[in-house]
mmCIF file of the N, C-alpha and C atoms, coordinates in Angstrom:
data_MODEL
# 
_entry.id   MODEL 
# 
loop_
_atom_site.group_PDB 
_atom_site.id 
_atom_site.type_symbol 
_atom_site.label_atom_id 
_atom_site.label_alt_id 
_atom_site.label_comp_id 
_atom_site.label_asym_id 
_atom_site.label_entity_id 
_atom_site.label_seq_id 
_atom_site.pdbx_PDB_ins_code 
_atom_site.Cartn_x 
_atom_site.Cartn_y 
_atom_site.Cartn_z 
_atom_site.occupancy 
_atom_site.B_iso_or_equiv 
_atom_site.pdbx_formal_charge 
_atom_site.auth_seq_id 
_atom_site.auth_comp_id 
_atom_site.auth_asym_id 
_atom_site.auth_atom_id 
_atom_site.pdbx_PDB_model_num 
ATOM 1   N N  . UNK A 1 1  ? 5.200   -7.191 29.002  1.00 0.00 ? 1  UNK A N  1 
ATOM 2   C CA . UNK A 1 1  ? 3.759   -7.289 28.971  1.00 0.00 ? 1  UNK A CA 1 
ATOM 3   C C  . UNK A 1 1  ? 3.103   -5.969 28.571  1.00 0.00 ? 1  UNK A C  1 
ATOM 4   N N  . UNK A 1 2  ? 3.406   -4.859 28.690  1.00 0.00 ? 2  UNK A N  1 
ATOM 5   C CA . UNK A 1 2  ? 3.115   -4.034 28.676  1.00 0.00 ? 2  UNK A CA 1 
ATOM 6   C C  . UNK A 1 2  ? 3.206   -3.279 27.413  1.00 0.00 ? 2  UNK A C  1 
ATOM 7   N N  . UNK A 1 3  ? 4.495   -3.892 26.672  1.00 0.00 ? 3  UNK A N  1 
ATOM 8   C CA . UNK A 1 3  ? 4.498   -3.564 24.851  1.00 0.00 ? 3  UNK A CA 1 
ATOM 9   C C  . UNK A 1 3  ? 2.927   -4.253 24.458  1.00 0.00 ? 3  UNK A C  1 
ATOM 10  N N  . UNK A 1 4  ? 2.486   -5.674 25.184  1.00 0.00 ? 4  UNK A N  1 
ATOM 11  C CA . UNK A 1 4  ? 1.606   -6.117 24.108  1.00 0.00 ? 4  UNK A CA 1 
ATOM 12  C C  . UNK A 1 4  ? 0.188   -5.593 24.481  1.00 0.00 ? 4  UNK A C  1 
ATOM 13  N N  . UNK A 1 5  ? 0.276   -4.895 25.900  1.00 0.00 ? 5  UNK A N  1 
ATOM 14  C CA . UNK A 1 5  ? -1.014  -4.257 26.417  1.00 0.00 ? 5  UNK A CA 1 
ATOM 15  C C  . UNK A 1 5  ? -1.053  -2.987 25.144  1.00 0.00 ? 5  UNK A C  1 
ATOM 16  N N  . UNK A 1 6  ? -0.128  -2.340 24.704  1.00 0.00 ? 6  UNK A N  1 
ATOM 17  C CA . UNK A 1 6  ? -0.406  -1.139 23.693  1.00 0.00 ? 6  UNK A CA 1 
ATOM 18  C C  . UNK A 1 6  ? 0.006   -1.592 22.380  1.00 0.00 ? 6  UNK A C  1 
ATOM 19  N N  . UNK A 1 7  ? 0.176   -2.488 22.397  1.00 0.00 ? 7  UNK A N  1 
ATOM 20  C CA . UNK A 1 7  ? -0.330  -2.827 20.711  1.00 0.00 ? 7  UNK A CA 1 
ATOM 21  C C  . UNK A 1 7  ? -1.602  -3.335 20.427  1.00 0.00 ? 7  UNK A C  1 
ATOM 22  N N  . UNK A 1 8  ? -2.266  -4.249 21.304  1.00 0.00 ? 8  UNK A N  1 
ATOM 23  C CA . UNK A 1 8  ? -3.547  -4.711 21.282  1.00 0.00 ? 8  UNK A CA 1 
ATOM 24  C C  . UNK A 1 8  ? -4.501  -3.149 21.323  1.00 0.00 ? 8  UNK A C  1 
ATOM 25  N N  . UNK A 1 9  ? -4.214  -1.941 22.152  1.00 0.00 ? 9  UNK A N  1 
ATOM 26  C CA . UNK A 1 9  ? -4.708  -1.028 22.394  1.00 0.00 ? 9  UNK A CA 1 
ATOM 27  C C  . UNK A 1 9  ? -4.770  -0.330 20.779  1.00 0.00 ? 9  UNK A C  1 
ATOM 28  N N  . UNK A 1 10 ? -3.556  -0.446 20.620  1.00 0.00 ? 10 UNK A N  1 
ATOM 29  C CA . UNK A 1 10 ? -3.299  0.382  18.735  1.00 0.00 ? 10 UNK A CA 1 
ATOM 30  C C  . UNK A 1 10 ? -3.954  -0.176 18.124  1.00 0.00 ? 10 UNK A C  1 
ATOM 31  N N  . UNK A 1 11 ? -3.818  -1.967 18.078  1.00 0.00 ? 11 UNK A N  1 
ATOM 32  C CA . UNK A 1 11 ? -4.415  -2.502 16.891  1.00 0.00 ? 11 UNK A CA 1 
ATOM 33  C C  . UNK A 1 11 ? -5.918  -2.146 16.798  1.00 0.00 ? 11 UNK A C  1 
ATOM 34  N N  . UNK A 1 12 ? -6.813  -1.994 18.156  1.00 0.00 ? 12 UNK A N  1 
ATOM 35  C CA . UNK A 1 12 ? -8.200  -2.178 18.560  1.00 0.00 ? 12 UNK A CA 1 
ATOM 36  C C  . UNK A 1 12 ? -8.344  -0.695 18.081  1.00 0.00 ? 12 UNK A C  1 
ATOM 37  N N  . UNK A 1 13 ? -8.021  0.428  18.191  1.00 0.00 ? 13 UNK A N  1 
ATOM 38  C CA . UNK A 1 13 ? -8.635  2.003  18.086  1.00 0.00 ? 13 UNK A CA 1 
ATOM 39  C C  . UNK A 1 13 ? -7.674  2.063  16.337  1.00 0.00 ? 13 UNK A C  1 
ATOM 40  N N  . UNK A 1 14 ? -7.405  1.549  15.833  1.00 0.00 ? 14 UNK A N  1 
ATOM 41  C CA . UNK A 1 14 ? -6.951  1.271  14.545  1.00 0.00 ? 14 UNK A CA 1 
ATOM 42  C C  . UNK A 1 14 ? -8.187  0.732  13.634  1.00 0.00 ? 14 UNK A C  1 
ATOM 43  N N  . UNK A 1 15 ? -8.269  -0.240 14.131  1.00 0.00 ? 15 UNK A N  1 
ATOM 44  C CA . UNK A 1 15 ? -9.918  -1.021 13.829  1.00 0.00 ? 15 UNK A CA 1 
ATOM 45  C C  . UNK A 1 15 ? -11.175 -0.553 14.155  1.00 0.00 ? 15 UNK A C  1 
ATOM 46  N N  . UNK A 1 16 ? -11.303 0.044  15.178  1.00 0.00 ? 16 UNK A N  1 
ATOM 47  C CA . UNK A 1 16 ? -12.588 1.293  15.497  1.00 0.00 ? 16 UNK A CA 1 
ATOM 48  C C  . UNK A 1 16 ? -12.761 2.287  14.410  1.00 0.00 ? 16 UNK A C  1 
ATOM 49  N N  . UNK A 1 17 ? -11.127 2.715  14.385  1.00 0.00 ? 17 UNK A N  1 
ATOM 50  C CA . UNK A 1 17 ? -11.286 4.102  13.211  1.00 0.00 ? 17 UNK A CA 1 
ATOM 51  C C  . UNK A 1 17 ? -12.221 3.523  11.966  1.00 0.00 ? 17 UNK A C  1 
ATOM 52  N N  . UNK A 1 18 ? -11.454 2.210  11.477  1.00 0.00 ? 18 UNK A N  1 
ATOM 53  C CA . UNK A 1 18 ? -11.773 2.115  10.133  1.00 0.00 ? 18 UNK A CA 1 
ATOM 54  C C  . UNK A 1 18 ? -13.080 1.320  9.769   1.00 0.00 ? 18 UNK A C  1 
ATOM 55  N N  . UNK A 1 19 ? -13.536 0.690  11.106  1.00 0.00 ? 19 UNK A N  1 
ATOM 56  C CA . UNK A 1 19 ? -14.761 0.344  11.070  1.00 0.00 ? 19 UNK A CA 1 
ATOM 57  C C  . UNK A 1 19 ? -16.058 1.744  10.812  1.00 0.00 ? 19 UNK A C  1 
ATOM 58  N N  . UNK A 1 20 ? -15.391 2.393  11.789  1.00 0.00 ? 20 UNK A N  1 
ATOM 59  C CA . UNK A 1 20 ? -16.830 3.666  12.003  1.00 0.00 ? 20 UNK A CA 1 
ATOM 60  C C  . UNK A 1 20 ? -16.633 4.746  10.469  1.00 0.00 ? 20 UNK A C  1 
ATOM 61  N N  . UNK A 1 21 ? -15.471 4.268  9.787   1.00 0.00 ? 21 UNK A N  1 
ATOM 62  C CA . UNK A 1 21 ? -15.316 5.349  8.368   1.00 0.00 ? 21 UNK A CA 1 
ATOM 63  C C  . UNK A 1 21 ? -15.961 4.708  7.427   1.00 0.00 ? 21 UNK A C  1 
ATOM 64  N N  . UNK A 1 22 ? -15.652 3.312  7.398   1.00 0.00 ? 22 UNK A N  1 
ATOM 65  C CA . UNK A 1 22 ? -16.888 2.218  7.020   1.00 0.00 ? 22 UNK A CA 1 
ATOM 66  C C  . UNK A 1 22 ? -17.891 2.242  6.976   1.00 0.00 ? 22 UNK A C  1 
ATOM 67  N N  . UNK A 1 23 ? -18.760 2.747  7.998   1.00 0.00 ? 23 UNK A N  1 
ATOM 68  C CA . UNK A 1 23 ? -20.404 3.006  8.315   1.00 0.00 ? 23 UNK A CA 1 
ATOM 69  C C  . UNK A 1 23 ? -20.610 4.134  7.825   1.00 0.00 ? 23 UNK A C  1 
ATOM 70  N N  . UNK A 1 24 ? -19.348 5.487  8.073   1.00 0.00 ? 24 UNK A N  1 
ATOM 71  C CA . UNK A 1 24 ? -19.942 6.778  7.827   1.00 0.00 ? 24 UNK A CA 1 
ATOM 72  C C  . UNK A 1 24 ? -19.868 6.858  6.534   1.00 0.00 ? 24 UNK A C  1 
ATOM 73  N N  . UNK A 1 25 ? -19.375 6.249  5.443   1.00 0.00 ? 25 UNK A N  1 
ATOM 74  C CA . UNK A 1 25 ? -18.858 6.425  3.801   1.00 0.00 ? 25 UNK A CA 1 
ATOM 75  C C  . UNK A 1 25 ? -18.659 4.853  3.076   1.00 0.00 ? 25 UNK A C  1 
ATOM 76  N N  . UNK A 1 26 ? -19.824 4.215  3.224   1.00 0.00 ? 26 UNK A N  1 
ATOM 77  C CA . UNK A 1 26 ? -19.945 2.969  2.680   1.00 0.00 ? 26 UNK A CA 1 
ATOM 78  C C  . UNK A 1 26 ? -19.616 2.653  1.225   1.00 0.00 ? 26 UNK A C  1 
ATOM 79  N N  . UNK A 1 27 ? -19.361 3.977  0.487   1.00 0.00 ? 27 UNK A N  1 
ATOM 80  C CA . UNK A 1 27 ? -19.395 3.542  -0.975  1.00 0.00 ? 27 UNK A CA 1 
ATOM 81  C C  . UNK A 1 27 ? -18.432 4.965  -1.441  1.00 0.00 ? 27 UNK A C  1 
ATOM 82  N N  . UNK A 1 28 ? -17.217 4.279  -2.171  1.00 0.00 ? 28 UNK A N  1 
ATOM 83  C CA . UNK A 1 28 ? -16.579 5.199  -2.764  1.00 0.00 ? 28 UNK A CA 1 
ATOM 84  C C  . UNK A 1 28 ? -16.143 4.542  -4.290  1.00 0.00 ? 28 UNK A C  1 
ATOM 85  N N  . UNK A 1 29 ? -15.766 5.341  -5.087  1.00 0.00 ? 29 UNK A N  1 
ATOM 86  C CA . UNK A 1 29 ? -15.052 5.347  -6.557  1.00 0.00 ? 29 UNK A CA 1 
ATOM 87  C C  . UNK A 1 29 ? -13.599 5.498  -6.646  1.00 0.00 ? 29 UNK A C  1 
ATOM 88  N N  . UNK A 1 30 ? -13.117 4.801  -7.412  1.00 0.00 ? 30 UNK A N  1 
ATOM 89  C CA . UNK A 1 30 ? -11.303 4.393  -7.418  1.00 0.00 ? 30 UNK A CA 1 
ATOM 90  C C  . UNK A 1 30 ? -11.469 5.038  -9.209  1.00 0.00 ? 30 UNK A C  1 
ATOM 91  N N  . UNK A 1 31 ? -10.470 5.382  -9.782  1.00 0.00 ? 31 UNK A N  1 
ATOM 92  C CA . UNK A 1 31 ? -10.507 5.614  -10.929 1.00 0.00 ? 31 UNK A CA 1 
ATOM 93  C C  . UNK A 1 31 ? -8.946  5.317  -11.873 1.00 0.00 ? 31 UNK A C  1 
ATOM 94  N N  . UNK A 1 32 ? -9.495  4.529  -13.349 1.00 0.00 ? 32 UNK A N  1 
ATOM 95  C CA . UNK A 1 32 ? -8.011  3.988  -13.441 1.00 0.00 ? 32 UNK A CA 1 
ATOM 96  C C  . UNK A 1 32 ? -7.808  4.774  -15.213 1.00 0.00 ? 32 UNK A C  1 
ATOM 97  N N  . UNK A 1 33 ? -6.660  4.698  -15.453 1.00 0.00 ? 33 UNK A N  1 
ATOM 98  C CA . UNK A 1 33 ? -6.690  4.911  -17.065 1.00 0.00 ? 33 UNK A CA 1 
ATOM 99  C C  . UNK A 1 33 ? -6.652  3.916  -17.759 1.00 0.00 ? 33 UNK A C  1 
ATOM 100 N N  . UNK A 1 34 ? -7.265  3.841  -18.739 1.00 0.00 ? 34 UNK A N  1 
ATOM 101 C CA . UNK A 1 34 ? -6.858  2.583  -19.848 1.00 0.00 ? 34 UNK A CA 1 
ATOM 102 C C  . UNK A 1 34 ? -6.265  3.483  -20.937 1.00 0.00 ? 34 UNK A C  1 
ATOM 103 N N  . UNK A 1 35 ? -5.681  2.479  -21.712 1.00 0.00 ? 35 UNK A N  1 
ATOM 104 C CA . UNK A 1 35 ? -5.162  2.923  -23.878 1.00 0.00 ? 35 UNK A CA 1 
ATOM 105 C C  . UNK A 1 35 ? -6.389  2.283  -23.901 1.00 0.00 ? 35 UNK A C  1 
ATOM 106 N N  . UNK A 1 36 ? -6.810  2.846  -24.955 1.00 0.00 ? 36 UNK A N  1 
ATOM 107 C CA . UNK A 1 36 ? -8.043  2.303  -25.984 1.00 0.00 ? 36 UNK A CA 1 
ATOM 108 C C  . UNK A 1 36 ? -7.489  1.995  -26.959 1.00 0.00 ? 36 UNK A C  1 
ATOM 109 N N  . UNK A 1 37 ? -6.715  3.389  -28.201 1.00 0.00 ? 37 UNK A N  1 
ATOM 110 C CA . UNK A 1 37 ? -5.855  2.544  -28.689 1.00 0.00 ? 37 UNK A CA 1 
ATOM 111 C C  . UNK A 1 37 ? -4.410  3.705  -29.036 1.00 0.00 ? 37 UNK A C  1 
ATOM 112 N N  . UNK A 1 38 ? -3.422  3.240  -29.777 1.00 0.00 ? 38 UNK A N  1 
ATOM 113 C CA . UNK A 1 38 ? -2.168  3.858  -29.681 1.00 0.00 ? 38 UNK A CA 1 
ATOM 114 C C  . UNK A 1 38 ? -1.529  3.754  -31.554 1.00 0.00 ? 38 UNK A C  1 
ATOM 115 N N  . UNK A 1 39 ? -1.715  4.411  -32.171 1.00 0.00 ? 39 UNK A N  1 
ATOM 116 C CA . UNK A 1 39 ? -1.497  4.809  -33.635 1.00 0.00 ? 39 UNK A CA 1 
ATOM 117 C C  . UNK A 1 39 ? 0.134   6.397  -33.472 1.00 0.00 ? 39 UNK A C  1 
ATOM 118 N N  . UNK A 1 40 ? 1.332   5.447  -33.706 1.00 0.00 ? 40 UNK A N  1 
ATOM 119 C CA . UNK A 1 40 ? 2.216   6.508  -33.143 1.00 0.00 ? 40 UNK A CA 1 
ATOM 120 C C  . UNK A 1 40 ? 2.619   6.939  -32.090 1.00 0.00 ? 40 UNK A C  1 
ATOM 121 N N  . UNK A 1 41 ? 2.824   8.292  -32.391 1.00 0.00 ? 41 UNK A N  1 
ATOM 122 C CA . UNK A 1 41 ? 2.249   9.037  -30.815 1.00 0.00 ? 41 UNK A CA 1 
ATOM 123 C C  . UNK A 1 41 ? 1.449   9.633  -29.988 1.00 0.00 ? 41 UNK A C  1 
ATOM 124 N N  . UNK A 1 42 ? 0.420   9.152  -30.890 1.00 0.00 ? 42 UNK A N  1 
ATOM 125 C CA . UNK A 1 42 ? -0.779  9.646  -30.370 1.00 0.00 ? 42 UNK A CA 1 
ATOM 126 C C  . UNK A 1 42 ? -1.900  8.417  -30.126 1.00 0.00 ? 42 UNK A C  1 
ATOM 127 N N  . UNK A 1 43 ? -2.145  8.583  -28.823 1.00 0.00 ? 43 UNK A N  1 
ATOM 128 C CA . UNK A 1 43 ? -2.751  7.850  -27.324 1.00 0.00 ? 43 UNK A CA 1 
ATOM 129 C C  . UNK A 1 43 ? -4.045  8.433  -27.416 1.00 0.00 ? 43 UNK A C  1 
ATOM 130 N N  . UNK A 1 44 ? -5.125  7.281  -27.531 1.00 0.00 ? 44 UNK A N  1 
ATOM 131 C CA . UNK A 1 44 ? -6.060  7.275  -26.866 1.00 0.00 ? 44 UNK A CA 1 
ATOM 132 C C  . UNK A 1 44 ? -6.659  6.745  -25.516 1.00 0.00 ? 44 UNK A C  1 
ATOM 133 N N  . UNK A 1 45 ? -6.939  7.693  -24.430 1.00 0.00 ? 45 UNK A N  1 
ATOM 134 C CA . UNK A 1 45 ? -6.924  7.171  -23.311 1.00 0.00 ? 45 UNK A CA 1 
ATOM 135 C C  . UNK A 1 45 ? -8.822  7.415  -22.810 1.00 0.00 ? 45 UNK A C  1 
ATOM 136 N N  . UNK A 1 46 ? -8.658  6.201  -21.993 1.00 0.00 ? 46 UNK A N  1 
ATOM 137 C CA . UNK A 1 46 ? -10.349 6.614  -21.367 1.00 0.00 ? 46 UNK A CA 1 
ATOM 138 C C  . UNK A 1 46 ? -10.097 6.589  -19.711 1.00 0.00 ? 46 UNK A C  1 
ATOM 139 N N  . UNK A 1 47 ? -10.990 6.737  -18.652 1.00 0.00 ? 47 UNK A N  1 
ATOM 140 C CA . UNK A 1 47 ? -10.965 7.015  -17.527 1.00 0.00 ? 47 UNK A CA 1 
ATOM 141 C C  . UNK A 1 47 ? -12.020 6.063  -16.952 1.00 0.00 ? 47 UNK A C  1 
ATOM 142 N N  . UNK A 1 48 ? -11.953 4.623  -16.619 1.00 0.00 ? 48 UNK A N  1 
ATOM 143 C CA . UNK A 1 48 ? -12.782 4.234  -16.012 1.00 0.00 ? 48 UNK A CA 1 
ATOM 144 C C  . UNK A 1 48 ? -12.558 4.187  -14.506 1.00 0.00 ? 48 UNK A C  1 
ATOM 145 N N  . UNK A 1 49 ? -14.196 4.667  -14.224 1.00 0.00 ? 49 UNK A N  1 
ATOM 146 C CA . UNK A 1 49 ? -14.519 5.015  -12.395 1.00 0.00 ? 49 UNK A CA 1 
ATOM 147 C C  . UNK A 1 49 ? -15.479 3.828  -12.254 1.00 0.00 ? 49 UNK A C  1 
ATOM 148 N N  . UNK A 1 50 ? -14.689 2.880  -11.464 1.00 0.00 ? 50 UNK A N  1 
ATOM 149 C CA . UNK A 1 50 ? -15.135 1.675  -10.434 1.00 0.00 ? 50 UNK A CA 1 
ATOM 150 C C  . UNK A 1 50 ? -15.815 1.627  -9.414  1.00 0.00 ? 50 UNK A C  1 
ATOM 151 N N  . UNK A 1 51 ? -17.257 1.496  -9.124  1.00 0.00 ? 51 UNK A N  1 
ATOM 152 C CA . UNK A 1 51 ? -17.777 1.823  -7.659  1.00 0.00 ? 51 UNK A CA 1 
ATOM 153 C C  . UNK A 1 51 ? -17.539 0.950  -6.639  1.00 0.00 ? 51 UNK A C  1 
ATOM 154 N N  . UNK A 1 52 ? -17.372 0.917  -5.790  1.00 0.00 ? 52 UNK A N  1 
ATOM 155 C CA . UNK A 1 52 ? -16.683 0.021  -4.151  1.00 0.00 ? 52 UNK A CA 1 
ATOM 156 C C  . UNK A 1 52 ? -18.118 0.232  -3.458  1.00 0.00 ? 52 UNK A C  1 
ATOM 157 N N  . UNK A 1 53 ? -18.728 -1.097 -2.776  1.00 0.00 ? 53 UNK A N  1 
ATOM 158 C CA . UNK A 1 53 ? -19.145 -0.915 -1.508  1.00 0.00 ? 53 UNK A CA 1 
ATOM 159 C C  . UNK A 1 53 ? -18.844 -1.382 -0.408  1.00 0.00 ? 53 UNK A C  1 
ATOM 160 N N  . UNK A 1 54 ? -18.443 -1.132 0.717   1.00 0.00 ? 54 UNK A N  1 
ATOM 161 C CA . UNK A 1 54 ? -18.451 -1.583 2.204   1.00 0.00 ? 54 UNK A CA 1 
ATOM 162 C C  . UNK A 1 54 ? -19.519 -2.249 2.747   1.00 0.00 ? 54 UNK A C  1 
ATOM 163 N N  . UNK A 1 55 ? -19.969 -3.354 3.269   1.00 0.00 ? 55 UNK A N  1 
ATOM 164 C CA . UNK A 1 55 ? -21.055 -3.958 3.423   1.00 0.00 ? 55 UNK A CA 1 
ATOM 165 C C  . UNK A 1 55 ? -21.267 -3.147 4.807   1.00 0.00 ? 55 UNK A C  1 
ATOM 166 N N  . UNK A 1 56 ? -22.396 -2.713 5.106   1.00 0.00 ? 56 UNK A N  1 
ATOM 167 C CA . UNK A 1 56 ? -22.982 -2.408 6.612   1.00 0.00 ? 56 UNK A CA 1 
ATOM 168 C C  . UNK A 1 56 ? -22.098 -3.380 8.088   1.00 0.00 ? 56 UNK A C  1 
ATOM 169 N N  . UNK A 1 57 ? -22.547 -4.609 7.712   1.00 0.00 ? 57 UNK A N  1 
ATOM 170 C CA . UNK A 1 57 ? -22.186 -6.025 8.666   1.00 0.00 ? 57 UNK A CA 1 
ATOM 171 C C  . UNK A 1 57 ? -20.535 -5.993 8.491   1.00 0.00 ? 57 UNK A C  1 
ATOM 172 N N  . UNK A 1 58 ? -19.851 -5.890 7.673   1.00 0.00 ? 58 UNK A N  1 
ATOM 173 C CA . UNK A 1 58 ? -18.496 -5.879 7.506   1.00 0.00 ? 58 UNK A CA 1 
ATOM 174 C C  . UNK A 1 58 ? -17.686 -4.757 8.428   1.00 0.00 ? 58 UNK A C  1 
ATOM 175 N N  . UNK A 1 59 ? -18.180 -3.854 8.266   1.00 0.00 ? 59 UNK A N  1 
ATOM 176 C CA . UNK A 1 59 ? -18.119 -2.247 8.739   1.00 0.00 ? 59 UNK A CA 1 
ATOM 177 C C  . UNK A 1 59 ? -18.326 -2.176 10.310  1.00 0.00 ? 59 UNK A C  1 
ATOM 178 N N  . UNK A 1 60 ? -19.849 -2.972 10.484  1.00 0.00 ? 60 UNK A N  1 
ATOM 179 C CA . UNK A 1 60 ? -19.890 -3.146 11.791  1.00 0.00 ? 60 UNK A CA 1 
ATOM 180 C C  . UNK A 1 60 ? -19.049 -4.347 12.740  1.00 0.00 ? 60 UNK A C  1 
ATOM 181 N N  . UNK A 1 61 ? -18.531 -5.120 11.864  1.00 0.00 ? 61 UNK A N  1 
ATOM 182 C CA . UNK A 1 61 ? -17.853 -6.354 12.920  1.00 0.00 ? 61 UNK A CA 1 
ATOM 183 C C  . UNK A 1 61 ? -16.555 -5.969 12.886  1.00 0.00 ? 61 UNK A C  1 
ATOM 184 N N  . UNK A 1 62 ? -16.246 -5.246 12.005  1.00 0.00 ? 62 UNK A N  1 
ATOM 185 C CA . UNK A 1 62 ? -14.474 -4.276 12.173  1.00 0.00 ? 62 UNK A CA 1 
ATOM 186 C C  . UNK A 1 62 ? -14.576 -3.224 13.303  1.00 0.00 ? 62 UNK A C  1 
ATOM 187 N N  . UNK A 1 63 ? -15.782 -2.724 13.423  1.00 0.00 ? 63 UNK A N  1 
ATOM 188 C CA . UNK A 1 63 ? -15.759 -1.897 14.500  1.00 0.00 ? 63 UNK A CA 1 
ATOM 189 C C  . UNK A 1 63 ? -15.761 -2.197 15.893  1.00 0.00 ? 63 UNK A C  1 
ATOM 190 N N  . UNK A 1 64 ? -16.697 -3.644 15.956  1.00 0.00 ? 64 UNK A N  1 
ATOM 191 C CA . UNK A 1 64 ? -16.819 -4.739 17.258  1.00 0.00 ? 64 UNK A CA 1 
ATOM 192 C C  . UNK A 1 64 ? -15.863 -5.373 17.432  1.00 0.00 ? 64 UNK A C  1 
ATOM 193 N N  . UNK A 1 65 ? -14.755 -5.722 16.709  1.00 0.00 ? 65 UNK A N  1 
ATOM 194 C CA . UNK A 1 65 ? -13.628 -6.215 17.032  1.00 0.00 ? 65 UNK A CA 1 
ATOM 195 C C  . UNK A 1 65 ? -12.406 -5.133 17.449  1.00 0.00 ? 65 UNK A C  1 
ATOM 196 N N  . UNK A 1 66 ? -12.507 -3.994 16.682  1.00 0.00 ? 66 UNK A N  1 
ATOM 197 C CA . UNK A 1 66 ? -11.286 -3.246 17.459  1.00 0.00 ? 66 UNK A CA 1 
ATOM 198 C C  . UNK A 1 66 ? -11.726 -2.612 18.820  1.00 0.00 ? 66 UNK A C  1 
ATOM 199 N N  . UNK A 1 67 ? -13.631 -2.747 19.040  1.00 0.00 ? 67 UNK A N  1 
ATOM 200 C CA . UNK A 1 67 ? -13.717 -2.134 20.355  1.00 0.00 ? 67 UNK A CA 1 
ATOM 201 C C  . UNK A 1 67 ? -13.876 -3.148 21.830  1.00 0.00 ? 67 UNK A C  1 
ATOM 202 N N  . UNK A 1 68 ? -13.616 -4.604 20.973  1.00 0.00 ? 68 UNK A N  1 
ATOM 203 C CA . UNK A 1 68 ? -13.366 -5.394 21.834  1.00 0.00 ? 68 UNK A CA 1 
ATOM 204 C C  . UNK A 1 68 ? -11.703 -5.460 21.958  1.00 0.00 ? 68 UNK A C  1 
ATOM 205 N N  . UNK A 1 69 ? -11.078 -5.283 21.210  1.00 0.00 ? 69 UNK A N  1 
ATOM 206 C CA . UNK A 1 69 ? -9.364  -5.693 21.317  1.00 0.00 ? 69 UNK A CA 1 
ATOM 207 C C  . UNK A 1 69 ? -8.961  -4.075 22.707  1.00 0.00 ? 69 UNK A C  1 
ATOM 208 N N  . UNK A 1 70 ? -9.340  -3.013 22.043  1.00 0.00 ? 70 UNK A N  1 
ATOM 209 C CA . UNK A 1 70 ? -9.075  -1.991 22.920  1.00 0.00 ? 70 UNK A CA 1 
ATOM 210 C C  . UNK A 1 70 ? -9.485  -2.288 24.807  1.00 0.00 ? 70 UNK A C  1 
ATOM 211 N N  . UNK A 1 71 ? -11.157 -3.010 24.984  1.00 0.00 ? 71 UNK A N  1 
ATOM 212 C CA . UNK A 1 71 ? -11.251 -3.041 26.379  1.00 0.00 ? 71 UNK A CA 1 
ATOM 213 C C  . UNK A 1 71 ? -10.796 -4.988 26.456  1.00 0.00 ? 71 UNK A C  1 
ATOM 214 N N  . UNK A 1 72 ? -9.815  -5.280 25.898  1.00 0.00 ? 72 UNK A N  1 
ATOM 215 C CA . UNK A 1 72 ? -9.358  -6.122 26.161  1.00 0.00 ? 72 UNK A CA 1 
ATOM 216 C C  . UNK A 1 72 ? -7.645  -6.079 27.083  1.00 0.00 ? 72 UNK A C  1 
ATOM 217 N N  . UNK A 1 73 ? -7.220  -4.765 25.931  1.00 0.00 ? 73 UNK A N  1 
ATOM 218 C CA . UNK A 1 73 ? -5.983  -4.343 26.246  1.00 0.00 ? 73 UNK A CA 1 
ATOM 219 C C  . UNK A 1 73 ? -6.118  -3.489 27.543  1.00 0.00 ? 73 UNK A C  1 
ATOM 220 N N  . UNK A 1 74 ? -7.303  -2.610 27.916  1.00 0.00 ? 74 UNK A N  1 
ATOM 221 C CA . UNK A 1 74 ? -7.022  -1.990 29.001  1.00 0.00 ? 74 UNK A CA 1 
ATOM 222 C C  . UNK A 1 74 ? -7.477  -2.801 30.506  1.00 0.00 ? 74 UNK A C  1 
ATOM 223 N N  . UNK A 1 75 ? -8.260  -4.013 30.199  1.00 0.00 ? 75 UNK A N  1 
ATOM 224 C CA . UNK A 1 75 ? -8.427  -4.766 31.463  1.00 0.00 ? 75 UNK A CA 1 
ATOM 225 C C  . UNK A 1 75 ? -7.473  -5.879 31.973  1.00 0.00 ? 75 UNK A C  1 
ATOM 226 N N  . UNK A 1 76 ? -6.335  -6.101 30.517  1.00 0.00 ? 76 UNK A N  1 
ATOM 227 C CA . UNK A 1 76 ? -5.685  -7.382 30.634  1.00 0.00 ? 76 UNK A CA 1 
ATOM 228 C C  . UNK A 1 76 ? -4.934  -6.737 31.962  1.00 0.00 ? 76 UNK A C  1 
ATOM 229 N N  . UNK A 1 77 ? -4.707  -7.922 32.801  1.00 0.00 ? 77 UNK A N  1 
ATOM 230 C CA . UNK A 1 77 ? -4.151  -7.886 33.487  1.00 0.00 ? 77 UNK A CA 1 
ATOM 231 C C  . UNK A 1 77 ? -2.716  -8.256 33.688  1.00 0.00 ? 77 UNK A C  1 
ATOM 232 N N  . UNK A 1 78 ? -1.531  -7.321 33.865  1.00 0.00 ? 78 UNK A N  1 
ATOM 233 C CA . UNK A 1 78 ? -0.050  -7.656 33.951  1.00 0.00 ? 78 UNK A CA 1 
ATOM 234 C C  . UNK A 1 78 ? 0.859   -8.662 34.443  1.00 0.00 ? 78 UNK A C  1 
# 
């Protein structure tokens, strides 16, 4: 019982973390290479940067769920 009291504990402050990094940095850029085009050996390449957002509500119910799994794991009873 007690393995699943600290995994529920991990999984829940696992899910806190990434909820509250969520809220604090809602929007980041991933960046990929493409060929444009390829004549030989010589490569033309471009750099497209993709913007990401984290929804607010998404961010916040990842955070309400790992801070419910955590005082779930420390009240369950053995």
């Amino acid at each position: 019982m007690a393995s699943s009291k600290n995994t529920m504990i991990m999984v829940g402050a696992v899910l806190a973390l990434l909820g509250t990094a969520g809220l604090a940095v809602p929007e980041f850029n991933t960046q990929q290479q493409k060929d444009v085009a390829t004549v030989g050996d010589l490569k033309i390449q471009t750099q497209e940067k993709t913007p990401h957002t984290i929804p607010p509500l998404l961010a916040g119910g990842v955070l309400l769920v790992g801070v419910v799994l955590i005082g779930g794991g420390l009240l369950r009873q053995t």
